[in-house]
N, CA, C and O atoms as a GROMACS GRO file, in nm:
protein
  532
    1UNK      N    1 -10.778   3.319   3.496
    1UNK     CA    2 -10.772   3.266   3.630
    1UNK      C    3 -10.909   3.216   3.676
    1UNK      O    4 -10.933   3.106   3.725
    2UNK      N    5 -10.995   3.316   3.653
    2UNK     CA    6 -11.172   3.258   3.671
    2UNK      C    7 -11.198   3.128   3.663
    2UNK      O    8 -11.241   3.040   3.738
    3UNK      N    9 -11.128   3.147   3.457
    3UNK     CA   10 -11.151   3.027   3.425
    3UNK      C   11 -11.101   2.888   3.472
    3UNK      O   12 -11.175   2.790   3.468
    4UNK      N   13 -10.996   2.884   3.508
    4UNK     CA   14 -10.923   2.780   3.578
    4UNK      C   15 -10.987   2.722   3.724
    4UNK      O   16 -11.018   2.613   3.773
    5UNK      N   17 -10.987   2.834   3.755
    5UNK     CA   18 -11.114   2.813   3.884
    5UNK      C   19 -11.183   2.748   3.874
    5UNK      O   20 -11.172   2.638   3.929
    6UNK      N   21 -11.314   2.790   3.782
    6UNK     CA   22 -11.445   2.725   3.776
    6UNK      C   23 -11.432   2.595   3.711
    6UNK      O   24 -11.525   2.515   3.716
    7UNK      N   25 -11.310   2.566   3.643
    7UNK     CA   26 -11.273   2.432   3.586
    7UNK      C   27 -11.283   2.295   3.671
    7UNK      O   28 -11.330   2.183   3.653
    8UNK      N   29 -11.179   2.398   3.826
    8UNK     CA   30 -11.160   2.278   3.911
    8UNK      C   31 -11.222   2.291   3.989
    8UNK      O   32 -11.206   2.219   4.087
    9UNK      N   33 -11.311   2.376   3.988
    9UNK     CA   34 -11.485   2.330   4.090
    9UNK      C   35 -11.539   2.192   4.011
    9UNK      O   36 -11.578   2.084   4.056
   10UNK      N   37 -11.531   2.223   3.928
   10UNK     CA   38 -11.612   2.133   3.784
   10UNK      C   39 -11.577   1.988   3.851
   10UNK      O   40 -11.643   1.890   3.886
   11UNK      N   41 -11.450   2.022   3.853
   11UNK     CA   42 -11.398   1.842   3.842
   11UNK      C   43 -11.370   1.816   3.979
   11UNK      O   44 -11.332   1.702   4.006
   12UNK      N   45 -11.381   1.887   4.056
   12UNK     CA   46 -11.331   1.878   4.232
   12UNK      C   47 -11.484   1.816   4.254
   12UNK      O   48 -11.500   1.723   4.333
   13UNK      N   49 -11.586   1.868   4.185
   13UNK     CA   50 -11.742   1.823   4.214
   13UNK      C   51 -11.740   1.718   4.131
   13UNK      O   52 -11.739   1.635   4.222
   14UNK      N   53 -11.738   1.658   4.041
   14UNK     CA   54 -11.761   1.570   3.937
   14UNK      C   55 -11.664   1.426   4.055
   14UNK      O   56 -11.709   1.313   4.074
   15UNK      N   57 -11.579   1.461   4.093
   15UNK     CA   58 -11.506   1.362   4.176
   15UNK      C   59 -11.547   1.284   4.298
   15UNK      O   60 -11.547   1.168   4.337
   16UNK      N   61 -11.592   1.441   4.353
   16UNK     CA   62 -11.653   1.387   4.486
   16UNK      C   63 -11.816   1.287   4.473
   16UNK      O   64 -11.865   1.213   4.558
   17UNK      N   65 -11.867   1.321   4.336
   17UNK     CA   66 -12.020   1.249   4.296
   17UNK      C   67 -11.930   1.060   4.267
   17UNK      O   68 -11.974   0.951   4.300
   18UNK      N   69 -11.820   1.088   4.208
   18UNK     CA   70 -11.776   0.932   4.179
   18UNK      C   71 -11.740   0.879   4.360
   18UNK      O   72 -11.764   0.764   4.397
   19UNK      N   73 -11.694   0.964   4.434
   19UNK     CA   74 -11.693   0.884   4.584
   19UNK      C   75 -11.754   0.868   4.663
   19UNK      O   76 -11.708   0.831   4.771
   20UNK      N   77 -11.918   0.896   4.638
   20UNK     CA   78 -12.020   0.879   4.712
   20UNK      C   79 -12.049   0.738   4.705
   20UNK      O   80 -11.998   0.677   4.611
   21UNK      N   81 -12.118   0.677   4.782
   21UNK     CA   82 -12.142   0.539   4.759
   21UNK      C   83 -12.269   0.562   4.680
   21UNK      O   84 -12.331   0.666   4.704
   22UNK      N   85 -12.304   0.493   4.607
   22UNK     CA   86 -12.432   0.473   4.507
   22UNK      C   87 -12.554   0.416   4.565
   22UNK      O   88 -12.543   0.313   4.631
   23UNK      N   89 -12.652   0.462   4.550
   23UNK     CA   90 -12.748   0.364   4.633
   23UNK      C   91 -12.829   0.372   4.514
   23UNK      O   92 -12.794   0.443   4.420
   24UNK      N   93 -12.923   0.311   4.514
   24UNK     CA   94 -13.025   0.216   4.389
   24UNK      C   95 -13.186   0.233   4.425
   24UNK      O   96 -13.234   0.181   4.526
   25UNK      N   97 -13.237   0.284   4.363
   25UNK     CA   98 -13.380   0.286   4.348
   25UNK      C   99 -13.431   0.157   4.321
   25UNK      O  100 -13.554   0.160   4.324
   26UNK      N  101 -13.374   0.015   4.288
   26UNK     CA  102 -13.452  -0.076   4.252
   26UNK      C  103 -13.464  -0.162   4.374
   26UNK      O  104 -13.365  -0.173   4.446
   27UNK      N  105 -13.547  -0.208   4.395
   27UNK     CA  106 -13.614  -0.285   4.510
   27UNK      C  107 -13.619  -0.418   4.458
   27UNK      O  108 -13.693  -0.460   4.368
   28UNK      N  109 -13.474  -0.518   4.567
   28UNK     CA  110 -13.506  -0.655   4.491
   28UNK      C  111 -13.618  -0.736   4.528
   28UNK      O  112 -13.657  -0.695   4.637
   29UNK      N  113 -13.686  -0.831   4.490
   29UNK     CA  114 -13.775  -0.905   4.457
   29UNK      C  115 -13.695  -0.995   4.567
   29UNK      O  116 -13.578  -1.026   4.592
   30UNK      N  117 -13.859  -1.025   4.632
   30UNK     CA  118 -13.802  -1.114   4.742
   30UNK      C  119 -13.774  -1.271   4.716
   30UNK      O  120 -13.815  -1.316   4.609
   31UNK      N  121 -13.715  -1.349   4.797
   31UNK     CA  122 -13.624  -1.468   4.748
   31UNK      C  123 -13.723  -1.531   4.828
   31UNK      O  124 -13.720  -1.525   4.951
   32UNK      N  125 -13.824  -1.602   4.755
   32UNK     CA  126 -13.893  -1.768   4.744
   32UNK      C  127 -13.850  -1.860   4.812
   32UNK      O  128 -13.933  -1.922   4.878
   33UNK      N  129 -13.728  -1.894   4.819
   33UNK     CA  130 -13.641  -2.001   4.877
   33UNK      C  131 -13.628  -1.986   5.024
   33UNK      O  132 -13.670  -2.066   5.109
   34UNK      N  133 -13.560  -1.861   5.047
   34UNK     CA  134 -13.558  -1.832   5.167
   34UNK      C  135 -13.666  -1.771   5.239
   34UNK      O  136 -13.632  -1.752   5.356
   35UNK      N  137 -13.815  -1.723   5.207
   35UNK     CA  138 -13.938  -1.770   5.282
   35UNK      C  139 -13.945  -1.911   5.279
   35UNK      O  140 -13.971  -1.945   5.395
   36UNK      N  141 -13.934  -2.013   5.205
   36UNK     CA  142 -14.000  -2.102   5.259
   36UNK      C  143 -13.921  -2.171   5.342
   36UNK      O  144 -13.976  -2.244   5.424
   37UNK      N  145 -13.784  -2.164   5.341
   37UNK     CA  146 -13.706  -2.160   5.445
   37UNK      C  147 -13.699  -2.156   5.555
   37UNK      O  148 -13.660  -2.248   5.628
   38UNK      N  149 -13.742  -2.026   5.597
   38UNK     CA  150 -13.803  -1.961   5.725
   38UNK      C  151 -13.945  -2.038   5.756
   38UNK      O  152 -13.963  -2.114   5.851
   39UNK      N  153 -14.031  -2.007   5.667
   39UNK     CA  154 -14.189  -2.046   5.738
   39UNK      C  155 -14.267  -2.158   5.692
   39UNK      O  156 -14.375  -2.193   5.739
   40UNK      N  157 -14.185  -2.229   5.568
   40UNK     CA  158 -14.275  -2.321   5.557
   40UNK      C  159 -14.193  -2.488   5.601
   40UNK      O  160 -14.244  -2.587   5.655
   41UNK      N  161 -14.086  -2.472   5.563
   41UNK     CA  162 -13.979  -2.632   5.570
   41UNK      C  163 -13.968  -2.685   5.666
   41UNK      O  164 -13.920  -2.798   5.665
   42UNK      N  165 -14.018  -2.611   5.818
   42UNK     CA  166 -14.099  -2.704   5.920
   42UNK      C  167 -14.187  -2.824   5.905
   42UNK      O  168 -14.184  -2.939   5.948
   43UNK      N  169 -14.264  -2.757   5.830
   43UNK     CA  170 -14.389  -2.862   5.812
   43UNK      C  171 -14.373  -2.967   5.710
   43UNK      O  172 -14.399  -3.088   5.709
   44UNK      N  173 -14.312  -2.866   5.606
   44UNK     CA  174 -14.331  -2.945   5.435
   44UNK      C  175 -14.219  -2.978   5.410
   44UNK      O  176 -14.192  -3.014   5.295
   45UNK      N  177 -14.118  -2.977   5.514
   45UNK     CA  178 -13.964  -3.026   5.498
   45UNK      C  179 -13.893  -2.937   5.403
   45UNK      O  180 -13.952  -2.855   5.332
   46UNK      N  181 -13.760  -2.954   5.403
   46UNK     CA  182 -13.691  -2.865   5.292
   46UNK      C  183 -13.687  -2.921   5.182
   46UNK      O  184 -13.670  -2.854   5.080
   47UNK      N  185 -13.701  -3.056   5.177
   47UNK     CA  186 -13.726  -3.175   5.028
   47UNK      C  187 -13.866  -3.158   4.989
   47UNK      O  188 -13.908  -3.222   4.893
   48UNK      N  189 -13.960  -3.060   5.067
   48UNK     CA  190 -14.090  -3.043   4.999
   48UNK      C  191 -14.144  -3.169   5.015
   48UNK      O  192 -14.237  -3.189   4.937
   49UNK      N  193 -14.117  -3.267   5.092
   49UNK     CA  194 -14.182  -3.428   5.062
   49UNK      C  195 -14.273  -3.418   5.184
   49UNK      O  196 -14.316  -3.529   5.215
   50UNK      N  197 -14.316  -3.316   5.264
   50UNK     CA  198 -14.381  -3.301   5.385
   50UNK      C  199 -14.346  -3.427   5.497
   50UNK      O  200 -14.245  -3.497   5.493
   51UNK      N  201 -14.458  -3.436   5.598
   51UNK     CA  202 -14.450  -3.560   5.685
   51UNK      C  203 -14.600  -3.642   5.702
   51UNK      O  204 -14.713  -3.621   5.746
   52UNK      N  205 -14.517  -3.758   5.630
   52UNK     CA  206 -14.635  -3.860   5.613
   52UNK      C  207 -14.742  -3.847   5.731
   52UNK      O  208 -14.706  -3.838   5.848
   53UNK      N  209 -14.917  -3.847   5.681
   53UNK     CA  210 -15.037  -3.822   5.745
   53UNK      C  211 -15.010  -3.715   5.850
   53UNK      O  212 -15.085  -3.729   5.947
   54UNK      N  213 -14.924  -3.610   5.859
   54UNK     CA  214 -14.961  -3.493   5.930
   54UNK      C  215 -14.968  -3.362   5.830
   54UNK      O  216 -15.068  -3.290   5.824
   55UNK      N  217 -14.822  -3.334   5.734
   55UNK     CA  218 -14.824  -3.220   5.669
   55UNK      C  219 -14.785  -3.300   5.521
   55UNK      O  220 -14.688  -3.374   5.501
   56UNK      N  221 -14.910  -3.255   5.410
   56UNK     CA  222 -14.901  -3.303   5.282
   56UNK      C  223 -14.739  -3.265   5.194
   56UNK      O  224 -14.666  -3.171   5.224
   57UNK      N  225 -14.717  -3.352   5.098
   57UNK     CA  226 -14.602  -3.335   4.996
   57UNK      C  227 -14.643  -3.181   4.943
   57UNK      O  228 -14.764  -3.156   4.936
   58UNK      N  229 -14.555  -3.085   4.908
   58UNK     CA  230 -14.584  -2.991   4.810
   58UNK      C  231 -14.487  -3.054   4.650
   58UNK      O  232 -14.496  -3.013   4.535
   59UNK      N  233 -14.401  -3.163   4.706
   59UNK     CA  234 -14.297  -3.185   4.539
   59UNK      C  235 -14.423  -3.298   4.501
   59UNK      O  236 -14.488  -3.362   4.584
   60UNK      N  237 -14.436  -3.302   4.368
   60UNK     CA  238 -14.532  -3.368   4.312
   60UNK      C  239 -14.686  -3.369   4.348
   60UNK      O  240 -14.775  -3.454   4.339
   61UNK      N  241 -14.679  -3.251   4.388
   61UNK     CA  242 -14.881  -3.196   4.463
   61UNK      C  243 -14.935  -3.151   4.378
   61UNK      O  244 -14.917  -3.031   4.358
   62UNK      N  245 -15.031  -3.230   4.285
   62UNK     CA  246 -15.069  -3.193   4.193
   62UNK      C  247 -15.235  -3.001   4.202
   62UNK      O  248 -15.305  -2.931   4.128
   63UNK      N  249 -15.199  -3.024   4.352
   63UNK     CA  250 -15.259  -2.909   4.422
   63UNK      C  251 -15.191  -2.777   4.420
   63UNK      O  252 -15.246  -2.668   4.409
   64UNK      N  253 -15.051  -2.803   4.432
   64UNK     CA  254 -14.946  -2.671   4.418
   64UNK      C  255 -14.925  -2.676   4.245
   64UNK      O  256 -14.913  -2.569   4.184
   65UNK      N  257 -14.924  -2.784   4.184
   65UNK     CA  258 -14.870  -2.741   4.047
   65UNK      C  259 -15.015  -2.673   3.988
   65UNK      O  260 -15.021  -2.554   3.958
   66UNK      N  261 -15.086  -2.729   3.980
   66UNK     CA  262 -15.263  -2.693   3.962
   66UNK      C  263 -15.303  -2.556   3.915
   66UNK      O  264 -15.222  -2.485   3.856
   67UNK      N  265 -15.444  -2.512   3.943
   67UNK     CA  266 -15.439  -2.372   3.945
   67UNK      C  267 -15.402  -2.304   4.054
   67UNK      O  268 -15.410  -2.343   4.170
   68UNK      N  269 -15.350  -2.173   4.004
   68UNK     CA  270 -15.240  -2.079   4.087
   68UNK      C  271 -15.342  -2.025   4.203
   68UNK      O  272 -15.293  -2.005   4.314
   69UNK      N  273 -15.513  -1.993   4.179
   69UNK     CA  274 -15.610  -1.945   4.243
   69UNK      C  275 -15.611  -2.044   4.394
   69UNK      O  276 -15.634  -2.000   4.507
   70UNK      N  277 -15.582  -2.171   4.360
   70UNK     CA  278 -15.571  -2.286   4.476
   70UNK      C  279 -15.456  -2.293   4.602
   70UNK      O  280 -15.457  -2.343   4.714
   71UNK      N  281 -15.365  -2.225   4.531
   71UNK     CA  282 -15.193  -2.259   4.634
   71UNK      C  283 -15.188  -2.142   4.693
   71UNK      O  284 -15.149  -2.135   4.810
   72UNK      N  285 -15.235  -2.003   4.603
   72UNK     CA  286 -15.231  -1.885   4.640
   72UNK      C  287 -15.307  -1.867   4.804
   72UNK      O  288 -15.258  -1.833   4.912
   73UNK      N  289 -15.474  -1.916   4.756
   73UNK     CA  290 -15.544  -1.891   4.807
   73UNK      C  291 -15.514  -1.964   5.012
   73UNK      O  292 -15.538  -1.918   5.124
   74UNK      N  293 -15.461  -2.074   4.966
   74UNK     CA  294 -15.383  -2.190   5.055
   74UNK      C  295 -15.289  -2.094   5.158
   74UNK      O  296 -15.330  -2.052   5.266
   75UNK      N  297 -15.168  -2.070   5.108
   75UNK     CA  298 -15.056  -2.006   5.122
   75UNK      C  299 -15.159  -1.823   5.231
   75UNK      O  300 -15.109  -1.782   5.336
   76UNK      N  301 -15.255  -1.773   5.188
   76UNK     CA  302 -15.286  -1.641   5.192
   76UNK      C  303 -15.337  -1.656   5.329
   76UNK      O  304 -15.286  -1.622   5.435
   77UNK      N  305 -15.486  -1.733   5.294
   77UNK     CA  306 -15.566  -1.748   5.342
   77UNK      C  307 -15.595  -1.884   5.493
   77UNK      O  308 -15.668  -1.912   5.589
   78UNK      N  309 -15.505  -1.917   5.436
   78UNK     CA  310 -15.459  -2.041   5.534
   78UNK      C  311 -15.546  -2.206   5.465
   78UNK      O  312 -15.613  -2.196   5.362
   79UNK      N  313 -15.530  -2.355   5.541
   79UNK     CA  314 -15.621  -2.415   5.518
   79UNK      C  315 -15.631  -2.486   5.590
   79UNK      O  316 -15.530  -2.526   5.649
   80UNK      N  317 -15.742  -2.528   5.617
   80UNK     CA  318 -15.750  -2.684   5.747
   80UNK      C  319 -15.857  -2.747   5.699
   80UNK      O  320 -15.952  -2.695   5.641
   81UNK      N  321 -15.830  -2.914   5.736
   81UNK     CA  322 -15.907  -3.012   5.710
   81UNK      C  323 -15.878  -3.127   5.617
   81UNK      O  324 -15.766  -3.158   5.578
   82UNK      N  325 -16.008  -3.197   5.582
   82UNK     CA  326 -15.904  -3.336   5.557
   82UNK      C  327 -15.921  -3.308   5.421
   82UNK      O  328 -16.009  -3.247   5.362
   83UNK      N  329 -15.801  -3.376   5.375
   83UNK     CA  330 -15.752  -3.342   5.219
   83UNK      C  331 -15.676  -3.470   5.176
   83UNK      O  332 -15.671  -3.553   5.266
   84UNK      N  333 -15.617  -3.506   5.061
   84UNK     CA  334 -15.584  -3.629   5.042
   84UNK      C  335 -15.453  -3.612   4.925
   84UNK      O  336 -15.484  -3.580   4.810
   85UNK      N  337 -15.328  -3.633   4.954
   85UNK     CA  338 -15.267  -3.598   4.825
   85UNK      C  339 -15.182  -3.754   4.827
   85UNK      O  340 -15.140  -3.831   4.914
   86UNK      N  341 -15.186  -3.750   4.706
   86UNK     CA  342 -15.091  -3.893   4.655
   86UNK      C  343 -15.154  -4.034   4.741
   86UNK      O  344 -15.100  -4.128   4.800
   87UNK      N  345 -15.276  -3.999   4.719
   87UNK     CA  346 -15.319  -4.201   4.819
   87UNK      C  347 -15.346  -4.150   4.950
   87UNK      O  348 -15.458  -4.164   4.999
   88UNK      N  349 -15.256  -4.095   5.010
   88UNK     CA  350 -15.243  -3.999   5.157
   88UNK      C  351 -15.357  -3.917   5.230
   88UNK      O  352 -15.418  -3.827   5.172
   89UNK      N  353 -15.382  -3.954   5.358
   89UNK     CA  354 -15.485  -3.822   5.367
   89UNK      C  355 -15.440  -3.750   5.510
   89UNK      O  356 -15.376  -3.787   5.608
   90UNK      N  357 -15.485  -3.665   5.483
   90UNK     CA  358 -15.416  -3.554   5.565
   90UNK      C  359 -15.555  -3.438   5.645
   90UNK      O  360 -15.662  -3.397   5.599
   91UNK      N  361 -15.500  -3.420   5.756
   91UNK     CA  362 -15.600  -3.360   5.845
   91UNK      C  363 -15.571  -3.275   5.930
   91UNK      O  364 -15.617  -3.283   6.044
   92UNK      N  365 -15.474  -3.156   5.884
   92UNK     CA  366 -15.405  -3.046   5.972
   92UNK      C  367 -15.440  -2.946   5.926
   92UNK      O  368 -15.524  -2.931   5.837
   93UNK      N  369 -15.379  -2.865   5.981
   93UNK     CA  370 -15.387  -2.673   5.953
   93UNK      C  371 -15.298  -2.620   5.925
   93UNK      O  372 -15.194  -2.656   5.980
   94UNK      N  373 -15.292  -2.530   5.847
   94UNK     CA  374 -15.138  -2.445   5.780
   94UNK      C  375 -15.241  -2.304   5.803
   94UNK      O  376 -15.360  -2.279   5.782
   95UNK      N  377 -15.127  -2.235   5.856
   95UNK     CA  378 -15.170  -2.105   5.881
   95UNK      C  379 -15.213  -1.977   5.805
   95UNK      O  380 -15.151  -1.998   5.701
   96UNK      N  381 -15.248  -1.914   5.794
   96UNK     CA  382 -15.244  -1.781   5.713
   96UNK      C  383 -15.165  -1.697   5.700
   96UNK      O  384 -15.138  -1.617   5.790
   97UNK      N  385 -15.107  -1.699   5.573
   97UNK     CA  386 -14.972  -1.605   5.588
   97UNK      C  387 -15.007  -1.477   5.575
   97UNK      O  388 -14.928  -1.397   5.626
   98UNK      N  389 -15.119  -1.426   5.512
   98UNK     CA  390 -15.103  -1.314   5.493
   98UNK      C  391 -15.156  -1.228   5.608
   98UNK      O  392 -15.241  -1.257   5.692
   99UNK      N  393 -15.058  -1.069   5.584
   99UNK     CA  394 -15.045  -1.005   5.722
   99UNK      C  395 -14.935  -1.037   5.730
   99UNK      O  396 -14.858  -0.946   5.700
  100UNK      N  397 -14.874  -1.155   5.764
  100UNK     CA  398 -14.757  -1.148   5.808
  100UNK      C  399 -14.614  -1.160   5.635
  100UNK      O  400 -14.497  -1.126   5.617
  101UNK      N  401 -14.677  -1.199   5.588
  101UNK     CA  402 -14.559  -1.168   5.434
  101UNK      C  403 -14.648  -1.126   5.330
  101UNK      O  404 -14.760  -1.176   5.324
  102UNK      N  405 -14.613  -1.047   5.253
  102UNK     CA  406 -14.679  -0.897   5.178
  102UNK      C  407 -14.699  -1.024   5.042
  102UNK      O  408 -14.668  -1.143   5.035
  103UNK      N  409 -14.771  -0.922   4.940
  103UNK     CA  410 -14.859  -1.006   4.856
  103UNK      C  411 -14.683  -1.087   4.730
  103UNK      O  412 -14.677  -1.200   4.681
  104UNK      N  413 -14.574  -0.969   4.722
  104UNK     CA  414 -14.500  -1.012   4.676
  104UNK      C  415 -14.459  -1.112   4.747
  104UNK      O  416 -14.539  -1.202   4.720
  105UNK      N  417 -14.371  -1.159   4.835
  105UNK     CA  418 -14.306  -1.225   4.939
  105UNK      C  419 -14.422  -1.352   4.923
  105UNK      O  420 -14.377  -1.464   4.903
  106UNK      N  421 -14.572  -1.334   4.931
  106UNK     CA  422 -14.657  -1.472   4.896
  106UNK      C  423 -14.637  -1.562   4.744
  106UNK      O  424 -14.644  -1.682   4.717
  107UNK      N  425 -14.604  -1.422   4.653
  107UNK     CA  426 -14.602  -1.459   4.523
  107UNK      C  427 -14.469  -1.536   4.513
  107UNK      O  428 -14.463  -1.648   4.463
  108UNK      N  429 -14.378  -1.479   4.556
  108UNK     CA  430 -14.238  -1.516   4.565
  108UNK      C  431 -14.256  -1.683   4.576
  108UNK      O  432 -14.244  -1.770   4.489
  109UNK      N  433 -14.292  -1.691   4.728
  109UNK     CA  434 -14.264  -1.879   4.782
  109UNK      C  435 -14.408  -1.935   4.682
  109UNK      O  436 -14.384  -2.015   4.592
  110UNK      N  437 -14.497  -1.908   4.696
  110UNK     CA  438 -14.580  -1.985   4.541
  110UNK      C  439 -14.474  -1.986   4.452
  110UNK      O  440 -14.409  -2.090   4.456
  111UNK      N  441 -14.435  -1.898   4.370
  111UNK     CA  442 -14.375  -1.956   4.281
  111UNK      C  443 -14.242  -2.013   4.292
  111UNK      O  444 -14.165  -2.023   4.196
  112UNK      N  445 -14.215  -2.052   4.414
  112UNK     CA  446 -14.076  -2.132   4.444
  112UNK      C  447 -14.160  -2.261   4.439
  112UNK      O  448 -14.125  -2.334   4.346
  113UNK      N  449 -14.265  -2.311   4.518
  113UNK     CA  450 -14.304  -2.417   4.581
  113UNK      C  451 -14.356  -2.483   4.415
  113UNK      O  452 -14.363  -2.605   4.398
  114UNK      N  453 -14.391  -2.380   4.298
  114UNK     CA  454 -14.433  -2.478   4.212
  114UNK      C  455 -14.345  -2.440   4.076
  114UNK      O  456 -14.384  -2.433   3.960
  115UNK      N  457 -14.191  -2.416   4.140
  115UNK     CA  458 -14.122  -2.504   4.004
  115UNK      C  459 -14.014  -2.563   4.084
  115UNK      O  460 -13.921  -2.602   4.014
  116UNK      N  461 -13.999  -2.583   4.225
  116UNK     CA  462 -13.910  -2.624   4.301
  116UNK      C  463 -13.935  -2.830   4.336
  116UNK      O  464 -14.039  -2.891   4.362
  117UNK      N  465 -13.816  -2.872   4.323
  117UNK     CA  466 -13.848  -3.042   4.386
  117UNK      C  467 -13.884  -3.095   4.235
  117UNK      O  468 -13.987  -3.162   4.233
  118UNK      N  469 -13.828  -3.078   4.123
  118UNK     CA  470 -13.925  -3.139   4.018
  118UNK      C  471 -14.088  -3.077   3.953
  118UNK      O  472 -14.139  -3.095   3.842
  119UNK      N  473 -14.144  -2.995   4.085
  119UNK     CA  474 -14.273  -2.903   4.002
  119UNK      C  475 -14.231  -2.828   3.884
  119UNK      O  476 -14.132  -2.756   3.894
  120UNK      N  477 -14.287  -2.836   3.783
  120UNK     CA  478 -14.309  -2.760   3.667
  120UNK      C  479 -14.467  -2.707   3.673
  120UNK      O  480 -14.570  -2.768   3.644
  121UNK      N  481 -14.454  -2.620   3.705
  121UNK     CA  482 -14.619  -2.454   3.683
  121UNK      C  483 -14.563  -2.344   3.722
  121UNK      O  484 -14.487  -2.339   3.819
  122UNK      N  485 -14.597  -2.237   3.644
  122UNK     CA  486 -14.562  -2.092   3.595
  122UNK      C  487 -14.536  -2.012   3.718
  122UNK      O  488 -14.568  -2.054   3.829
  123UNK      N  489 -14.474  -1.886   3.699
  123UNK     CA  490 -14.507  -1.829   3.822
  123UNK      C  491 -14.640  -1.745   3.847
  123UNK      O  492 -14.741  -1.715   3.784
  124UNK      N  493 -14.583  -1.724   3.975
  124UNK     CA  494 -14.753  -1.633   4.027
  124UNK      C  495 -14.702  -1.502   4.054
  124UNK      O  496 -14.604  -1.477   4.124
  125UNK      N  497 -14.766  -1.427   4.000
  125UNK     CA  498 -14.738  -1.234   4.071
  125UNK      C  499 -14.791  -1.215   4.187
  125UNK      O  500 -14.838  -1.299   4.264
  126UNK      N  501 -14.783  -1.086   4.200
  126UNK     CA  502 -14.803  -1.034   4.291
  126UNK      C  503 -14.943  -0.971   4.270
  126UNK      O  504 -15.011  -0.953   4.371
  127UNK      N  505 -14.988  -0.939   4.156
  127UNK     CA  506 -15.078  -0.894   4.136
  127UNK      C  507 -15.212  -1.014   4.173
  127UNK      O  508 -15.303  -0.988   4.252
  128UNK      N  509 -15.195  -1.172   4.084
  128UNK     CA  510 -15.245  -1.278   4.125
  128UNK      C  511 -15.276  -1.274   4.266
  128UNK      O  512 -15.393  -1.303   4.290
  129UNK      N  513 -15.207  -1.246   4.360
  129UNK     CA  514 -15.170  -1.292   4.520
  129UNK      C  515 -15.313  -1.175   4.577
  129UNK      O  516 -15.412  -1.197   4.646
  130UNK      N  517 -15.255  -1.035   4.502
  130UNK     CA  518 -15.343  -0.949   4.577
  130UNK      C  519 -15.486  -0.944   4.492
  130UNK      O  520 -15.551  -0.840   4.508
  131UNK      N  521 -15.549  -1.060   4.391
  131UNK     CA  522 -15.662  -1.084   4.341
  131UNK      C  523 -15.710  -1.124   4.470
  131UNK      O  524 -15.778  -1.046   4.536
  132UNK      N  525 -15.682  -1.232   4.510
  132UNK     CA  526 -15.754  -1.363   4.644
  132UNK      C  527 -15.724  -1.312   4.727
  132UNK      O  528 -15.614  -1.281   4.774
  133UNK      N  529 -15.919  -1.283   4.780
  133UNK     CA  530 -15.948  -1.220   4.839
  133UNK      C  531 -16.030  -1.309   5.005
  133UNK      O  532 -16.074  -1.240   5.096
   0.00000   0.00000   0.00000
């Protein structure tokens, strides 16, 4: 009788662990697309083609495809002043993201902005992001 008992503790517990809802230790990786979505496709449009002589192209910016130390640093740190992409010159300010989206979430939209629109360049970590300083 014990035994029967302790059987259907066994499986009365083993049951109730399958009707718990499951929750997950893995932490997804934030979505690129939808930061730049949010904070950048104001400026740089959602076609990435920006707006002629106020906010530069990021699709075909040979500045975003470039080194990663440059877009990062851009994206982190903010940038203003006159700059020139594709023939174009350009003379605004883009803000500083960081503080407000964490070094992943920076790494994330870098590496959306440079394989997104036709860009082909690698991605950027997080680790990269929290180098530039």
């Amino acid at each position: 009788m014990l035994k029967k008992l302790l059987v259907f503790c066994a499986l009365s517990a083993a049951m109730a662990a399958l009707m718990l809802p499951q929750t997950s230790s893995v932490i997804a990786a934030p979505d690129g697309k939808a930061i730049y979505d949010a904070k950048c496709a104001a400026c740089h449009q959602p076609s990435g083609q920006g707006m002629p002589g106020t906010f530069p192209p990021l699709a075909g910016n040979k500045d975003v495809t470039g080194d990663a130390k440059s877009v990062i640093a851009a994206v982190a740190k903010g940038k203003s002043g006159a700059l020139t992409v594709a023939g174009t010159a350009y003379n605004s300010s883009m803000p500083a993201w960081r503080g407000q989206l964490s070094d992943a979430e920076i790494a994330a939209v870098v590496t959306y902005v440079r394989s997104a629109w036709g860009n082909k360049a690698s991605a950027v970590t997080e680790k990269q992001v929290s180098a530039v300083k």
